[in-house]
N, C-alpha and C positions, 0 to 999 in steps of 0.2 A: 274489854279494853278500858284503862283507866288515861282521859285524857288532863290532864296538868299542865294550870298556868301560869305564867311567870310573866315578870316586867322586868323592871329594873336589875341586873345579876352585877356584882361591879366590889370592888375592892376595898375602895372608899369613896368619901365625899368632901370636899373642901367648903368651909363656912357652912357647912346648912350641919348643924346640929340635931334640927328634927325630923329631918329626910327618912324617908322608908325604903331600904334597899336588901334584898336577899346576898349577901355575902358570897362569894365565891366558895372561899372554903365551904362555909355551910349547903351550898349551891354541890359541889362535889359530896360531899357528904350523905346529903337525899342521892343523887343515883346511886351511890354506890347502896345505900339504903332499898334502894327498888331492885336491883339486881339483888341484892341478896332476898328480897323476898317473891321476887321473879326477872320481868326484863323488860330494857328497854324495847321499845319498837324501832326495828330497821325499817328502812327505807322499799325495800321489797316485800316486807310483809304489809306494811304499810296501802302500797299500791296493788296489792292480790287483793286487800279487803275492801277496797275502794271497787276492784273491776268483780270481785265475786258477791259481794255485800252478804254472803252466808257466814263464811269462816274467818269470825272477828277475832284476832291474838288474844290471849289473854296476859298482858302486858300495861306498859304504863307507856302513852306516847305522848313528849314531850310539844308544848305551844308555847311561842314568845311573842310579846303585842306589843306594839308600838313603834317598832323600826327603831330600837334604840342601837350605838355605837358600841354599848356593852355587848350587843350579842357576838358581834363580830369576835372583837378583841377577850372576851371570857368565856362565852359559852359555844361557839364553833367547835374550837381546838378539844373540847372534851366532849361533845358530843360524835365527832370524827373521831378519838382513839375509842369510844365506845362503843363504835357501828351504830352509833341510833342517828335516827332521822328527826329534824326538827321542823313545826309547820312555823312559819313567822311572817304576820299577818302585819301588814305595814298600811298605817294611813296617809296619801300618798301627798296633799296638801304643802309641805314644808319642800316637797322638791318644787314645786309650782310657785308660793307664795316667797320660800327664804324664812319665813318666820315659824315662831312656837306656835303649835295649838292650841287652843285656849287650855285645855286639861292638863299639856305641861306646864302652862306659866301658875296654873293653880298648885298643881306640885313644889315647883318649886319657890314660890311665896311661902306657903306651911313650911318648907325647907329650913327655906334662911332665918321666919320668923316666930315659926309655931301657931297653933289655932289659934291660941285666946289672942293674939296680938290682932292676927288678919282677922278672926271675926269682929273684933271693935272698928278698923280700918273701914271693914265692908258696911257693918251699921252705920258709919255716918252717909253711905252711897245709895242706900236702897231705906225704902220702910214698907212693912207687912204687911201685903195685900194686893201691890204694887207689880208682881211676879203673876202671868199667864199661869204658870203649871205649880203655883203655891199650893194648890187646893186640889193634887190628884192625890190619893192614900197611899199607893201603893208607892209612891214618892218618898213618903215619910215610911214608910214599916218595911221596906223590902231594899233600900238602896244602905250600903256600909255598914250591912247587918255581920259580918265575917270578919270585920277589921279590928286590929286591935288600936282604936284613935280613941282622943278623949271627946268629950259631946262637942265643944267651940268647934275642932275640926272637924266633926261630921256636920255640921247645921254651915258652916262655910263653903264645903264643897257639897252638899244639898241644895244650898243658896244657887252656885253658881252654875253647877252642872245641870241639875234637872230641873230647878222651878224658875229661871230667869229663861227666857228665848235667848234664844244666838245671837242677837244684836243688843240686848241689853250685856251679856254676858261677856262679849269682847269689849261693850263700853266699858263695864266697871273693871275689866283688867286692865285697860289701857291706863285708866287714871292710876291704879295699884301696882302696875309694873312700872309707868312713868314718874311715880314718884319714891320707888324704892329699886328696882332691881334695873340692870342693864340688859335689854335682852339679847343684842349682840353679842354681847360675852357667852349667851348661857344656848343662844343657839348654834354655837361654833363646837362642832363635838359630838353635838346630843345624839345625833340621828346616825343613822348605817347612809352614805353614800350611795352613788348610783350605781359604783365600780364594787361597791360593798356587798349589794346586793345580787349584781352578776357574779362575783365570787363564790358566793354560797350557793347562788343557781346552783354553778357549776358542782360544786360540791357534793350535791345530791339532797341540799336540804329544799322542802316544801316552802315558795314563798305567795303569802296569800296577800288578801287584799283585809286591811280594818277601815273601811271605807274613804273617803278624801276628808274630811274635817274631823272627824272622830266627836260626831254630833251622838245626842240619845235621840235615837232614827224614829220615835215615837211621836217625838214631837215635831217633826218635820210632815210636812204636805205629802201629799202621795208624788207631785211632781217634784219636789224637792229632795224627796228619797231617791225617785228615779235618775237624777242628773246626777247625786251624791256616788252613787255606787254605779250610776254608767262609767262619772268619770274615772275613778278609782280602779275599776276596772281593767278599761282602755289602757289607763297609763301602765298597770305591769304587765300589758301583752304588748307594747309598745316599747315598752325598756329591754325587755329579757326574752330567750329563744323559747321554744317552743315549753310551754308549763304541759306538763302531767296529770294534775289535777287541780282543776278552780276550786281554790277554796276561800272563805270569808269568816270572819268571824266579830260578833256582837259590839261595837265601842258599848262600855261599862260593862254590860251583858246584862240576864236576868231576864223573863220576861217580860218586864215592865218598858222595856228598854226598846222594842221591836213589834211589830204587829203582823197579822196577817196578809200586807200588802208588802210591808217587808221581807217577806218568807218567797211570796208567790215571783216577788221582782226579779230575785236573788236567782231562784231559780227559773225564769224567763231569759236572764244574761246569762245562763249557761252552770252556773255554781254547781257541783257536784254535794259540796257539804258546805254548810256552815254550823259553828260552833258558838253554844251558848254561854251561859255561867248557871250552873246548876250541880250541884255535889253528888250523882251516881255515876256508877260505870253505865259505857256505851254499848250495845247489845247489837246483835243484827236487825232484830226489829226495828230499831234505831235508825239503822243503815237504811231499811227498806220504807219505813214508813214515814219519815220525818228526818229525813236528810239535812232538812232545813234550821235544825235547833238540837243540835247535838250537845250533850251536856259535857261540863270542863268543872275539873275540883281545883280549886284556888291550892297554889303549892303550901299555902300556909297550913294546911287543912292534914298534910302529914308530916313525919320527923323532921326536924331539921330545915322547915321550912318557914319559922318566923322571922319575921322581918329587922332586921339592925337598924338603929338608931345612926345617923352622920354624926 
């Protein structure tokens, strides 16, 4: 089983120039790409491999993160004429809070203004050394190593996402959304609904959990992990009828990203699977040994899966 992941799938983009978004066309193109070089996963073979964990498909099953409004509106309606099943892993925060996540106001800053702009912005906000998690390696060599970004934007969202803590990280967005972008306007839209996500329940598609803030879980407390992903949790047994199967999967991913307190949590609240970011296929060994970090190939990683320009 080859698992595949996606964000953003969407037609276009209005004002952001440098936005990273998989095309639709191009988005139809890859399955019809996978079908012909074998097949989607439906929704029943899906759940046979989950309840037998011996007889994995040999097929590509499709993953979407972040609870975006694109899945609805683009990627539903063609995963439904194609019989496949889709997991979609939603961080649950923005129905609680009303506001962006920190990871999308970072997206869409590089959007409207590109890296080299927001990394000069960000340098007058911070200086080197200054950041908790500046000085872990696996920081620098293993995070936006798959992306096709130029260096300003990888060292911007390095800055922001993995070596600043959570509360440095919302400060210097605040100042950087409040003095360029509106985030009322850009939170109106963004996300699937709460009716959005009962929709696709119903549908037959998989809706998982990507934790409540869409933190790197690495850098959080063992109690801080635990409340992140109790709440996230609760809240989509709390929204939607009975789920199938608990599943979860990595904010950024990568094993840098998680620990062993995060594996064992995961599956202490009941998770069946969670999924990583790692480029092989998933094996039954997989299934059976290590439920907890199942690997996912970035869609970019085959045809028809690099990213357009806004």
């Amino acid at each position: 089983m080859n698992a595949v992941m996606y964000h953003y799938v969407r037609s276009q983009t209005r004002n952001m120039p440098h936005f990273r978004y998989l095309h639709i066309d191009n988005f139809k193109k890859q399955l019809d790409y996978f079908q012909n070089v074998g097949h989607l996963i439906s929704r029943e073979e899906f759940l046979e491999a989950v309840a037998t964990k011996k007889e994995i498909p040999d097929g590509f099953l499709l993953t979407f993160d972040d609870g975006f409004k694109d899945h609805i509106d683009y990627v539903l309606p063609e995963l439904l004429s194609r019989n496949a099943v889709g997991l979609f892993f939603i961080p649950t925060a923005p129905y609680q809070s009303g506001r962006l996540l920190d990871v999308h106001r970072v997206h869409h800053l590089l959007g409207h203004f590109g890296g080299s702009e927001m990394l000069s912005f960000l340098l007058e906000h911070y200086k080197s050394g200054s950041l908790p998690f500046e000085n872990i390696p696996e920081f620098h060599t293993e995070t936006y190593s798959n992306q096709e970004n130029d260096q300003a934007t990888v060292q911007f969202k390095r800055v922001l996402n993995y070596f600043a803590d959570p509360a440095q990280q919302t400060e210097i967005l605040n100042i950087l959304m409040g003095s360029l972008l509106s985030e009322d306007e850009l939170f109106a839209g963004l996300y699937l609904t709460l009716g959005d996500l009962a929709e696709m329940h119903q549908a037959g598609m998989v809706i998982g959990s990507h934790s409540q803030n869409h933190r790197v879980l690495s850098k959080l407390s063992p109690q801080e992990q635990l409340t992140d992903l109790t709440n996230s949790l609760q809240f989509l047994d709390n929204i939607l009828d009975v789920i199938p199967v608990k599943t979860f999967c990595y904010p950024y991913g990568g094993f840098h990203s998680f620990n062993e307190f995060t594996e064992a949590t995961l599956m202490r609240l009941g998770c069946q699977l969670a999924f990583n970011v790692e480029p092989r296929m998933i094996s039954s060994k997989d299934f059976i040994e290590r439920p907890s970090a199942l690997p996912r190939y970035d869609c970019n990683m085959f045809p028809f899966g690099t990213a357009s320009m806004g």
